[in-house]
Backbone as CSV, one residue per row, in Angstrom:
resi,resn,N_x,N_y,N_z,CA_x,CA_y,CA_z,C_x,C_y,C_z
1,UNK,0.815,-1.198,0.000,0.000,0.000,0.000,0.856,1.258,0.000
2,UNK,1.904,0.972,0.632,2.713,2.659,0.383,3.740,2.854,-0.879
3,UNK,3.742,1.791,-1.206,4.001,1.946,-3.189,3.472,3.299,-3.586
4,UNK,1.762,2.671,-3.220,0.604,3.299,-4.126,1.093,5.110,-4.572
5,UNK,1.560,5.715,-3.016,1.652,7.163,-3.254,2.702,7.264,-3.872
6,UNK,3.522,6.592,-4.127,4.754,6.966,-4.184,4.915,6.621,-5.886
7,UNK,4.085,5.734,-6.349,3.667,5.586,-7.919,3.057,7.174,-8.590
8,UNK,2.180,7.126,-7.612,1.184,8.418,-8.265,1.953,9.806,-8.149
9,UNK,3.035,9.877,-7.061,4.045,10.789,-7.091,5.113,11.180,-8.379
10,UNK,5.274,9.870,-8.662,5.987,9.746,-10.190,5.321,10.029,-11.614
11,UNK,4.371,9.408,-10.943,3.283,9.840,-12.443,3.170,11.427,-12.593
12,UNK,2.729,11.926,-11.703,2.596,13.165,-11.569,3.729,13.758,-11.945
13,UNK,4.885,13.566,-11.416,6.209,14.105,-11.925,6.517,13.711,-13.281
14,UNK,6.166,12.995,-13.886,6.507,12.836,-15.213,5.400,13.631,-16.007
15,UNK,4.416,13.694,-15.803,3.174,14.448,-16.590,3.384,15.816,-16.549
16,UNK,4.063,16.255,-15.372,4.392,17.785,-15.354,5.861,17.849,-15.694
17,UNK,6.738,17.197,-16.102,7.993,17.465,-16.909,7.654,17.014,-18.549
18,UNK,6.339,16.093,-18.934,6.125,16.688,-20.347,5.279,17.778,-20.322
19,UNK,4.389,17.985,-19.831,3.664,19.404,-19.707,4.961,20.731,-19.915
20,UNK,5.709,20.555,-19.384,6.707,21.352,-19.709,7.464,21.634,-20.544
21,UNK,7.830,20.342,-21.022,8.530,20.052,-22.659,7.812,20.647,-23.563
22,UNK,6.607,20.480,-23.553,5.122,20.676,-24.996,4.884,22.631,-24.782
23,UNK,4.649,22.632,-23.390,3.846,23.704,-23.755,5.307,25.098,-23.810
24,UNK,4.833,25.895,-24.726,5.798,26.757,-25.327,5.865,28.339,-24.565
25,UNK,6.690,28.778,-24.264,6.155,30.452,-23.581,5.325,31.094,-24.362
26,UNK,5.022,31.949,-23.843,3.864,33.224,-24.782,4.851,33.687,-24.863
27,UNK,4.512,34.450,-26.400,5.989,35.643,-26.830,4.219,36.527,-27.319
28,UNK,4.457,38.182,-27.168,3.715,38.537,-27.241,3.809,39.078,-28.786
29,UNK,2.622,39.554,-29.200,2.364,39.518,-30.709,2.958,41.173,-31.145
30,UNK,3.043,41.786,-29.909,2.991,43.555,-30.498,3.789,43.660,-29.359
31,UNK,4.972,44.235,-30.085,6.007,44.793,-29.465,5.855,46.519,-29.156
32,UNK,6.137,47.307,-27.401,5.832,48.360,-27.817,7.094,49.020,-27.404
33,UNK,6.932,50.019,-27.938,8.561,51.162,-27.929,9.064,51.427,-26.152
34,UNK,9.740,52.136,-25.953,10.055,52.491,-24.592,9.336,53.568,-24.465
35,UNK,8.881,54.122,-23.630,7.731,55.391,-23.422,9.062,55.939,-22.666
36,UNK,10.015,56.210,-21.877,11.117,57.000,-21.943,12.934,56.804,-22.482
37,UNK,12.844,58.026,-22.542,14.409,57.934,-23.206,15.429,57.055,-22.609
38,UNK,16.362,56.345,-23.254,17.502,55.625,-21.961,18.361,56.586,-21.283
39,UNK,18.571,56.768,-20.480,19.311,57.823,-19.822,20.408,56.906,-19.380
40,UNK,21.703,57.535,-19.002,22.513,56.886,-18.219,22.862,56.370,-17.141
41,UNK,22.594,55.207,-16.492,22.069,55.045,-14.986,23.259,55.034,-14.357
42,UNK,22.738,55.917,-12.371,23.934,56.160,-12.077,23.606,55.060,-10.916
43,UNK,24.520,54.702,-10.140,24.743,53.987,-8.959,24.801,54.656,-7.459
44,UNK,24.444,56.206,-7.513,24.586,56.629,-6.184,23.294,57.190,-6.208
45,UNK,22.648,57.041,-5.115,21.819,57.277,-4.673,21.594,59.003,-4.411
46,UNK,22.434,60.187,-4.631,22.490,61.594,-4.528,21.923,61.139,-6.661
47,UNK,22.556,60.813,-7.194,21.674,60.534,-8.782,20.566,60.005,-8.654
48,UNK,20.335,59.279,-8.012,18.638,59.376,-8.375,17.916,60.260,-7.676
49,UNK,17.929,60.629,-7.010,17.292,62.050,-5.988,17.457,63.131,-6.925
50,UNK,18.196,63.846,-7.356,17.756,64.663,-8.525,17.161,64.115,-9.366
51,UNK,17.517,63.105,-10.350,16.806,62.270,-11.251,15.326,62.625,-10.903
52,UNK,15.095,62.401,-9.443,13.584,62.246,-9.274,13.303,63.961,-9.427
53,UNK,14.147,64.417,-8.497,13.500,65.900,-8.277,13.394,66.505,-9.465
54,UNK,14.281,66.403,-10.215,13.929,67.008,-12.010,12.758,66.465,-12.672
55,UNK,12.378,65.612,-12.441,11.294,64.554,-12.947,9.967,65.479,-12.805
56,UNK,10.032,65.599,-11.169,8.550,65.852,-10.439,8.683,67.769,-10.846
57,UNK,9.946,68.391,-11.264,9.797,69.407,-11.504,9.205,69.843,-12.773
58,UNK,9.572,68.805,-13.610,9.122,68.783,-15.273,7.610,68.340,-15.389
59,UNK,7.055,67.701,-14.428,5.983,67.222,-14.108,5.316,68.409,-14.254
60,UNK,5.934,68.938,-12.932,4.663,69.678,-12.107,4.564,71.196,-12.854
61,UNK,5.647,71.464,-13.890,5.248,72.279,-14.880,4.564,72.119,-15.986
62,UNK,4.584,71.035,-16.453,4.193,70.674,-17.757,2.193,70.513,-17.242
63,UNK,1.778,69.753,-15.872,0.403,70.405,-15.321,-0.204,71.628,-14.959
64,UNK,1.133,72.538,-14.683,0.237,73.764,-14.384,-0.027,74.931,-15.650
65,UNK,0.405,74.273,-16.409,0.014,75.330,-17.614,-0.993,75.006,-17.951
66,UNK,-1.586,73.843,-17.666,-2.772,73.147,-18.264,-4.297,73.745,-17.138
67,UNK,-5.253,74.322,-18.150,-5.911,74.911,-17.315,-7.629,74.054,-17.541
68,UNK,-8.395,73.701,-16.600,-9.552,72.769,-16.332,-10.231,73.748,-17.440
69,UNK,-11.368,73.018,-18.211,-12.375,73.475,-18.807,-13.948,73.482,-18.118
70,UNK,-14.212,74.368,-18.263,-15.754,74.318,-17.769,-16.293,73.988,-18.653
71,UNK,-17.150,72.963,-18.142,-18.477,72.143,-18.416,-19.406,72.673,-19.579
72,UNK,-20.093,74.379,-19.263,-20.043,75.089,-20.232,-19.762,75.296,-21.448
73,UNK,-18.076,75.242,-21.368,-17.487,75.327,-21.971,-17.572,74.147,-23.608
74,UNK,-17.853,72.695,-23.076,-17.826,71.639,-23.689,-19.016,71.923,-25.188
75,UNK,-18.836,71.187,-26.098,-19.466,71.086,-27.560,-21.092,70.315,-26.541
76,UNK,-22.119,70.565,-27.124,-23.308,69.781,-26.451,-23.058,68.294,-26.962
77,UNK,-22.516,67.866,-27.583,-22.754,66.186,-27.504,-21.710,65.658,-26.760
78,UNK,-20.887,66.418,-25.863,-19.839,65.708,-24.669,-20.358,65.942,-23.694
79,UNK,-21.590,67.080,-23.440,-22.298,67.948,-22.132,-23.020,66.604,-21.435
80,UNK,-22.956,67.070,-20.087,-23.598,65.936,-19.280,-25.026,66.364,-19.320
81,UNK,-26.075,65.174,-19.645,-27.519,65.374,-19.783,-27.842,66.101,-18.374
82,UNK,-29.057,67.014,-18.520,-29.649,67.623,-17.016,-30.638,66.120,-16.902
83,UNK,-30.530,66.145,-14.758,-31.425,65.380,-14.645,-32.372,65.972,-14.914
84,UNK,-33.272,64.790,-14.416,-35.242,64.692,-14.353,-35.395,65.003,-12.961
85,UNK,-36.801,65.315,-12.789,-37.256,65.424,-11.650,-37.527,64.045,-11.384
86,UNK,-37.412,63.374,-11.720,-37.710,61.680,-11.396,-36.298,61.317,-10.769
87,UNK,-35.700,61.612,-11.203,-34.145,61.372,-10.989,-33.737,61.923,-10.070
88,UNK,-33.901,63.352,-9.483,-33.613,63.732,-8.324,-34.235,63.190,-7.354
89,UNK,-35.593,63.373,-7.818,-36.281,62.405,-6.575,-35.741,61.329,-5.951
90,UNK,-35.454,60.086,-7.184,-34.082,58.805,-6.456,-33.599,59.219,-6.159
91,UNK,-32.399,60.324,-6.042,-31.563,60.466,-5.953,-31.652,60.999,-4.061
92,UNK,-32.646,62.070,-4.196,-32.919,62.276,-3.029,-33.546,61.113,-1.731
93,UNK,-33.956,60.302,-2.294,-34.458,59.336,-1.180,-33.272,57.941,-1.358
94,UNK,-32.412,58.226,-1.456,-31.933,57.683,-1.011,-31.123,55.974,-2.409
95,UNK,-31.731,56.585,-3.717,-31.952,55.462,-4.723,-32.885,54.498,-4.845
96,UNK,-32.556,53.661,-5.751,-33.960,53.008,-5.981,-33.772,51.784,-4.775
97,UNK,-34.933,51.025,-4.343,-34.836,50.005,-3.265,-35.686,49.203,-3.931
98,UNK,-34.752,48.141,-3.922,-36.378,46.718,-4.826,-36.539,45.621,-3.493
């Protein structure tokens, strides 16, 4: 009787070393570019701390020029529909309850 596990241990080990043989990696179909430049990497840690601080500085300029649009502002087929008075009503009690 203590064969038994020790058979099904092997089996198993052989079914998952051809499972392994057969099945092939995924290579993906669409290769995509690097979204940043290679820069030269440094090894001290005072280089990446600017690295970063230039980063979050280029950041945080390149957002503040950028100024929010009012709603108003938008073409009417991007405008958010006005509710209903049906709709506030859900809205006011709390939503719908089934």
């Amino acid at each position: 009787m203590h064969s038994l596990p020790l058979f099904r241990s092997n089996m198993a080990a052989a079914a998952v070393k051809t499972v392994l043989k057969t099945v092939k990696p995924h290579v993906p179909l669409i290769k995509f570019p690097a979204r940043t430049p290679n820069l030269p990497q440094s090894n001290t840690f005072e280089g990446a701390v600017s690295k970063a601080e230039n980063k979050s500085n280029s950041t945080n300029s390149l957002t503040s020029n950028r100024k929010a649009i009012d709603s108003a502002q938008l073409p009417f087929k991007y405008r958010r529909k006005p509710l209903t008075d049906e709709e506030i009503e859900i809205i006011e009690k709390g939503g719908l309850l089934k």
